[in-house]
N, CA, C and O atoms as a MOPAC input file, in Angstrom:
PM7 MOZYME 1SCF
protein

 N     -1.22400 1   -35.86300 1     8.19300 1
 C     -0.49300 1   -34.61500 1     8.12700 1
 C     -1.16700 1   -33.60100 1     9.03800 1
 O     -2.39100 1   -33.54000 1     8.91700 1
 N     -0.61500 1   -32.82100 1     9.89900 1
 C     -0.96400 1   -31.67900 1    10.57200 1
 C     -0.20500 1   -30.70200 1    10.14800 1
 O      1.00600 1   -30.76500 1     9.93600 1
 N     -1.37100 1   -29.18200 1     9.93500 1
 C     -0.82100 1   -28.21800 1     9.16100 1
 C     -0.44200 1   -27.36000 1    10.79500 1
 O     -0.80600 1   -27.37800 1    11.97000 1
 N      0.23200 1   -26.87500 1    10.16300 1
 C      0.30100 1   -25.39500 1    11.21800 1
 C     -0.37600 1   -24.29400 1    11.18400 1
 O      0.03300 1   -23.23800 1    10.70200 1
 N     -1.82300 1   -24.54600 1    11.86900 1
 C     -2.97600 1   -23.56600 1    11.35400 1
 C     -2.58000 1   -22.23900 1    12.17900 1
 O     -3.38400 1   -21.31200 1    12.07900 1
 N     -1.41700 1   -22.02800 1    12.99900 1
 C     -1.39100 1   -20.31800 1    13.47000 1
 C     -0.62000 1   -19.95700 1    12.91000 1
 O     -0.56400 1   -18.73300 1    13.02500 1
 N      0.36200 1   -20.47600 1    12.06800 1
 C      1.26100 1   -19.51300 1    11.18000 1
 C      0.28900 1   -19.33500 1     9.41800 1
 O      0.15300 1   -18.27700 1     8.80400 1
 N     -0.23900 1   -20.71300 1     8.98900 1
 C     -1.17700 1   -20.36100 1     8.25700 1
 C     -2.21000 1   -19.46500 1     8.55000 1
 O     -2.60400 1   -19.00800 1     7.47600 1
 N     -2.71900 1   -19.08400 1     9.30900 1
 C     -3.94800 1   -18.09500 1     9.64400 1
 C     -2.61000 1   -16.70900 1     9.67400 1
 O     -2.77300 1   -15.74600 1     8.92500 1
 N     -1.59700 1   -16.76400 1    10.42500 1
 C     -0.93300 1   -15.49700 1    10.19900 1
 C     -0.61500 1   -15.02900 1     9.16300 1
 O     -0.61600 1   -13.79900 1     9.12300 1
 N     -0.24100 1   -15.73300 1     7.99100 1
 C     -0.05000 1   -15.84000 1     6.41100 1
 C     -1.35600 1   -14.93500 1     5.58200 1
 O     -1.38200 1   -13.94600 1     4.84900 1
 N     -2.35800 1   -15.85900 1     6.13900 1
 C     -3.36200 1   -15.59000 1     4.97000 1
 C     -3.94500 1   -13.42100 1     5.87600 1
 O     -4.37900 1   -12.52700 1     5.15000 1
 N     -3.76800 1   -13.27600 1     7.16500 1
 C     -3.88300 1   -12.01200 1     7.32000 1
 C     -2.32900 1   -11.27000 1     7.12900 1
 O     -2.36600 1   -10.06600 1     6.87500 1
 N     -1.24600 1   -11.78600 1     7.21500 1
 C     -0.15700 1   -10.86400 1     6.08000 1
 C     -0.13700 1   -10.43800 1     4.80900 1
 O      0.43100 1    -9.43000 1     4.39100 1
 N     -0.89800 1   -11.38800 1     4.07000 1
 C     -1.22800 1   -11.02500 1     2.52200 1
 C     -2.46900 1   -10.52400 1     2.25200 1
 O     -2.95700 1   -10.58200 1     1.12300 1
 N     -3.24000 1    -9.84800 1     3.55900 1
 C     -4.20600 1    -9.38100 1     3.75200 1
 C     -5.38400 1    -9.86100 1     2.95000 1
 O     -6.21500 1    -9.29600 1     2.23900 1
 N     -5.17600 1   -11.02000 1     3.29100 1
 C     -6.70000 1   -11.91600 1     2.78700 1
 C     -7.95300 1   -12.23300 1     3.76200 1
 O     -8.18000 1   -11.45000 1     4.68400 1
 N     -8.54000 1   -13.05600 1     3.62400 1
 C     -9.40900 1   -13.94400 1     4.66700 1
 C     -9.44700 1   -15.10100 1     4.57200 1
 O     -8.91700 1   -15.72100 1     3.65000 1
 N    -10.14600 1   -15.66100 1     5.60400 1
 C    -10.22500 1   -17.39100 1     5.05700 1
 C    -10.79600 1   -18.11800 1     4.35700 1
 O    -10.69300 1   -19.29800 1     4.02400 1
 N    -11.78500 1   -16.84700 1     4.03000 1
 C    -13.06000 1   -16.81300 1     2.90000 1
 C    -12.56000 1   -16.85600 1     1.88400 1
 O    -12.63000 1   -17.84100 1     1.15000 1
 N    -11.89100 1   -15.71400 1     1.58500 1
 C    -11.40100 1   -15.66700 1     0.56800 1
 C    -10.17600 1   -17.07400 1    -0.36500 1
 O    -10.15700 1   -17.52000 1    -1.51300 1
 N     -9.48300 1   -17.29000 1     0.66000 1
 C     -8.86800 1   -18.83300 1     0.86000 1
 C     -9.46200 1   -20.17400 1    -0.24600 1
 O     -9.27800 1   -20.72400 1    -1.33100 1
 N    -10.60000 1   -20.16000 1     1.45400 1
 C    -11.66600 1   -21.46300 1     0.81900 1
 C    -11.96400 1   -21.01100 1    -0.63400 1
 O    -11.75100 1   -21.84000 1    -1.51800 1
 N    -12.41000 1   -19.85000 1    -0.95900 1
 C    -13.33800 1   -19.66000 1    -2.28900 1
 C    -12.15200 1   -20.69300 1    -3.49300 1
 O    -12.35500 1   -21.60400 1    -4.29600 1
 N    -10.67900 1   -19.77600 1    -2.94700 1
 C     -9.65400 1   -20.22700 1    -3.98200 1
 C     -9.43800 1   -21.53600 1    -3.96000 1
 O     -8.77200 1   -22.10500 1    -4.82400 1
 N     -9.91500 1   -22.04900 1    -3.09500 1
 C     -9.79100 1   -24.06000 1    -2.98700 1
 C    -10.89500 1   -24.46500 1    -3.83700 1
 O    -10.87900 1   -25.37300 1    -4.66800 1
 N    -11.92200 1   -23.64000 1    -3.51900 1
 C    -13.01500 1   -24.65200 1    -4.26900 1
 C    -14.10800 1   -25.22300 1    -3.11000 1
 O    -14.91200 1   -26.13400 1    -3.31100 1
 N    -13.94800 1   -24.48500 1    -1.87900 1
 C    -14.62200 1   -24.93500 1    -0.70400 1
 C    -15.42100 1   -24.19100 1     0.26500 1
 O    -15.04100 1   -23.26100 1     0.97700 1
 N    -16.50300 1   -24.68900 1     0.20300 1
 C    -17.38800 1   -23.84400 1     1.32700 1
 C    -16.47800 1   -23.10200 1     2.68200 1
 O    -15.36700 1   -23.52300 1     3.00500 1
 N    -16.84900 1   -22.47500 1     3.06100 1
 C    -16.07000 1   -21.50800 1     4.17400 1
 C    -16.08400 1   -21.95900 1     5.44800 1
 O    -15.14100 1   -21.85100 1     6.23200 1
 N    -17.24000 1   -22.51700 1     5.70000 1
 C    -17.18100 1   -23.49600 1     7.21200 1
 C    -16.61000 1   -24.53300 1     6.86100 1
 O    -16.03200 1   -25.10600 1     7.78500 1
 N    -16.52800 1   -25.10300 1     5.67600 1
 C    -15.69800 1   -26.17600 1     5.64000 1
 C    -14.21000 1   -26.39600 1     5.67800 1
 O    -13.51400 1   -27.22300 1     6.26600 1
 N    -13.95900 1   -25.46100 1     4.91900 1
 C    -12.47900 1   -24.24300 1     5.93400 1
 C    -11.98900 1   -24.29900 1     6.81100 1
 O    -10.83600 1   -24.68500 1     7.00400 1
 N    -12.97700 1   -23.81700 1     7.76800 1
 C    -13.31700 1   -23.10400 1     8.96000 1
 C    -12.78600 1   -24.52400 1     9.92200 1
 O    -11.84900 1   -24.59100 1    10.71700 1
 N    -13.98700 1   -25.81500 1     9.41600 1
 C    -13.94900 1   -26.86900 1    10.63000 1
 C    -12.53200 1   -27.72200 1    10.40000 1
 O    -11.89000 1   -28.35300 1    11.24100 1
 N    -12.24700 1   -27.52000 1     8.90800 1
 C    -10.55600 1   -28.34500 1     8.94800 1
 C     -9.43800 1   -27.66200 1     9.13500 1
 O     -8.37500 1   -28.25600 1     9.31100 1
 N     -9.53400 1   -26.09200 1     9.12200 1
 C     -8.43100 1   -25.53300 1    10.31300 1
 C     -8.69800 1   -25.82000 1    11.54700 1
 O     -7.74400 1   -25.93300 1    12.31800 1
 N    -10.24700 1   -26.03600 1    12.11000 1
 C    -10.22700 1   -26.38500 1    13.65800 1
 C     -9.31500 1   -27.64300 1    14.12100 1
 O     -8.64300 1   -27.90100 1    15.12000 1
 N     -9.65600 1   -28.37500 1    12.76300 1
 C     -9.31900 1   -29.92100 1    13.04700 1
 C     -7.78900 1   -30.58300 1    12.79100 1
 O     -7.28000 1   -31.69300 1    12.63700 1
 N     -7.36700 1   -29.06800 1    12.85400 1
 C     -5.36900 1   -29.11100 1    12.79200 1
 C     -5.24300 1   -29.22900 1    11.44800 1
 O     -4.35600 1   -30.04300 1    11.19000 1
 N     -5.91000 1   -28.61700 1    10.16300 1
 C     -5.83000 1   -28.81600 1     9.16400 1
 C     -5.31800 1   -30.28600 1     8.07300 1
 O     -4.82800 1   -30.29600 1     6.94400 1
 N     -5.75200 1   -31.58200 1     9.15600 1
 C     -5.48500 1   -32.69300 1     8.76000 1
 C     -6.11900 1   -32.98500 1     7.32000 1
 O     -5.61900 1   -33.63000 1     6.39800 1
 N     -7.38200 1   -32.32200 1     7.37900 1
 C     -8.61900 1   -33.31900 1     6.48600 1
 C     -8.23500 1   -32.16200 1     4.70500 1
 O     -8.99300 1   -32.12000 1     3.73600 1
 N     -7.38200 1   -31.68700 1     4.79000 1
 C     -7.41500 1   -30.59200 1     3.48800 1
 C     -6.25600 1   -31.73300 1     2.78900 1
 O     -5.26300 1   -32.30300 1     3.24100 1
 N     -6.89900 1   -31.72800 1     1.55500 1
 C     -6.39400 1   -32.60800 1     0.45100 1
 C     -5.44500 1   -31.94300 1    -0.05000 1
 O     -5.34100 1   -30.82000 1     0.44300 1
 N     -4.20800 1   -32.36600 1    -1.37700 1
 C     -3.10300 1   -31.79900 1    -1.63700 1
 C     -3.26500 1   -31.05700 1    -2.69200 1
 O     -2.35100 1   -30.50800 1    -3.30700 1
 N     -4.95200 1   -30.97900 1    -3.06700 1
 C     -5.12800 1   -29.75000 1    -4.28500 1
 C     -5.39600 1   -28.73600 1    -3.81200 1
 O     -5.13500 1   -27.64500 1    -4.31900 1
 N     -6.14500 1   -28.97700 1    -2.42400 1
 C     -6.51800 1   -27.91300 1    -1.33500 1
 C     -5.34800 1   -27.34800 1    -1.27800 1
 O     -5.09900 1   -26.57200 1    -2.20000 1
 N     -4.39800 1   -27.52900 1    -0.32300 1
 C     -2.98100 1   -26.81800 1     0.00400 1
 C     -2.28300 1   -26.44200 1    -1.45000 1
 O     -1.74200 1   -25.33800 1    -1.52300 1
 N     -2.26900 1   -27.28100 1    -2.57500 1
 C     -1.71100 1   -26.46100 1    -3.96500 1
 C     -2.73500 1   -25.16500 1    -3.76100 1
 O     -2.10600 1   -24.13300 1    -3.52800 1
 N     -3.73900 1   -25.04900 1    -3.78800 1
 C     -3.97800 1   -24.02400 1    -3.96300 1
 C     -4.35800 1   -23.15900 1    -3.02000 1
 O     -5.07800 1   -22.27900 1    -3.49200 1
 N     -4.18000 1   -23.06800 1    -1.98700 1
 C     -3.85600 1   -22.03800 1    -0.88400 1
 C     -2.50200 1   -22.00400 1    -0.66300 1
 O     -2.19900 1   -21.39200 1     0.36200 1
 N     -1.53000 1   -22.49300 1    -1.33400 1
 C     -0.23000 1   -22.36700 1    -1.37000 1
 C      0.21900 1   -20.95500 1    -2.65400 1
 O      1.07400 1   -20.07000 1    -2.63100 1
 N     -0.94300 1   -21.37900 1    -3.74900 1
 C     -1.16000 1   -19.85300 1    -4.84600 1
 C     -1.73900 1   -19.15300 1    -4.73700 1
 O     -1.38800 1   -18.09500 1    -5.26000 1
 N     -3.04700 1   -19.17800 1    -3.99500 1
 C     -3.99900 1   -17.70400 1    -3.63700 1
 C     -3.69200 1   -17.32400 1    -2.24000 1
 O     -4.53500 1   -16.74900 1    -1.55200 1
 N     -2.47300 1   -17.63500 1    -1.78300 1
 C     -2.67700 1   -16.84800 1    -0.48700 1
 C     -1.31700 1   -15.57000 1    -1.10600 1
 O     -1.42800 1   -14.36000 1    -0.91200 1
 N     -0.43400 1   -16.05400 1    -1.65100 1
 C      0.71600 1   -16.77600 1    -1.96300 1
 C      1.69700 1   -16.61800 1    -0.64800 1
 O      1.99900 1   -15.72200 1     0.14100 1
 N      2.06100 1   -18.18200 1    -0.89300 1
 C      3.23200 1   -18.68600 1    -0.05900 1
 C      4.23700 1   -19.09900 1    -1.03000 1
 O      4.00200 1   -19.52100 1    -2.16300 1
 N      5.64900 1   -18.90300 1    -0.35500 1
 C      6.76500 1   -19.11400 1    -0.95400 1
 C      7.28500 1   -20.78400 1    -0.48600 1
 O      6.79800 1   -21.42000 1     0.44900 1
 N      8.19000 1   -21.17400 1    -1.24300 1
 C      8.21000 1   -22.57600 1    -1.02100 1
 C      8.94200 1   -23.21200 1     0.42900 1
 O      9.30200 1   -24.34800 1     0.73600 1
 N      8.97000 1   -21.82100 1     1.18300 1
 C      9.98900 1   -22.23000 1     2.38200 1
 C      8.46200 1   -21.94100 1     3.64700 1
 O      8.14100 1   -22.69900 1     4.56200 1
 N      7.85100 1   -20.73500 1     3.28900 1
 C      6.62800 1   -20.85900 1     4.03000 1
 C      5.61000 1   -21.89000 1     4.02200 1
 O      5.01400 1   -22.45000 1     4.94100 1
 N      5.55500 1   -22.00800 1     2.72500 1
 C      4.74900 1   -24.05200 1     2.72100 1
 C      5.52700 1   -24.70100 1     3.48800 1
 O      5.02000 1   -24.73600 1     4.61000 1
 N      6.47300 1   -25.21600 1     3.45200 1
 C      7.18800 1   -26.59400 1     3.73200 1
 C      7.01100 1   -26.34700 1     5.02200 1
 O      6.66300 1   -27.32500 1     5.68400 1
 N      7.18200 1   -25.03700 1     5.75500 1
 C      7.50100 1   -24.91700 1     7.32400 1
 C      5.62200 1   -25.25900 1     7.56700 1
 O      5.46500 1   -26.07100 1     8.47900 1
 N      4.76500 1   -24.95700 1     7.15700 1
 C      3.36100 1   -24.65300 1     7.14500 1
 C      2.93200 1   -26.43500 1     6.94800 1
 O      2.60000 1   -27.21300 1     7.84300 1
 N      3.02600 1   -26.61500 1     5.98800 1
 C      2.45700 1   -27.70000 1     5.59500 1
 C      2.86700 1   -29.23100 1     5.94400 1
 O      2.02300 1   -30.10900 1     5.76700 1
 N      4.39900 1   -29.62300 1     6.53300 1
 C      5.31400 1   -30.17300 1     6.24500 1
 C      6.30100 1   -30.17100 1     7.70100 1
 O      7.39900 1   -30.72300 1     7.62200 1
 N      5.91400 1   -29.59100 1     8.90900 1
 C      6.24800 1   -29.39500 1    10.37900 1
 C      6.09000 1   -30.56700 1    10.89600 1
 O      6.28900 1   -30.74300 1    12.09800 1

């Protein structure tokens, strides 16, 4: 799976978050974050995205386009 890490990164600064803040809500170190948005957001598991799908919040049409492209 490849995420769409520039509309996700546009997301998480529309709901005026960070990526810090993000990771914390996954459960994940921040460079670790950091290196699987570098890495086209392949390596983020589907509890990962459940839950940056609720702490960023995304609606179910912004996931699917995000997660699911």
């Amino acid at each position: 799976m490849v995420v769409n890490t520039q509309k996700l990164r546009g997301k998480i600064v529309e709901r005026g978050t960070t990526q810090g803040n993000v990771a914390k809500a996954c459960g994940i170190y921040r460079t670790t974050f950091y290196r699987k948005m570098k890495n086209g957001g392949k390596d983020f598991t589907v509890g990962e995205i459940q839950s940056m799908i609720k702490g960023i919040p995304l609606t179910q049409e912004e996931a699917i386009d995000i997660f699911l492209n």
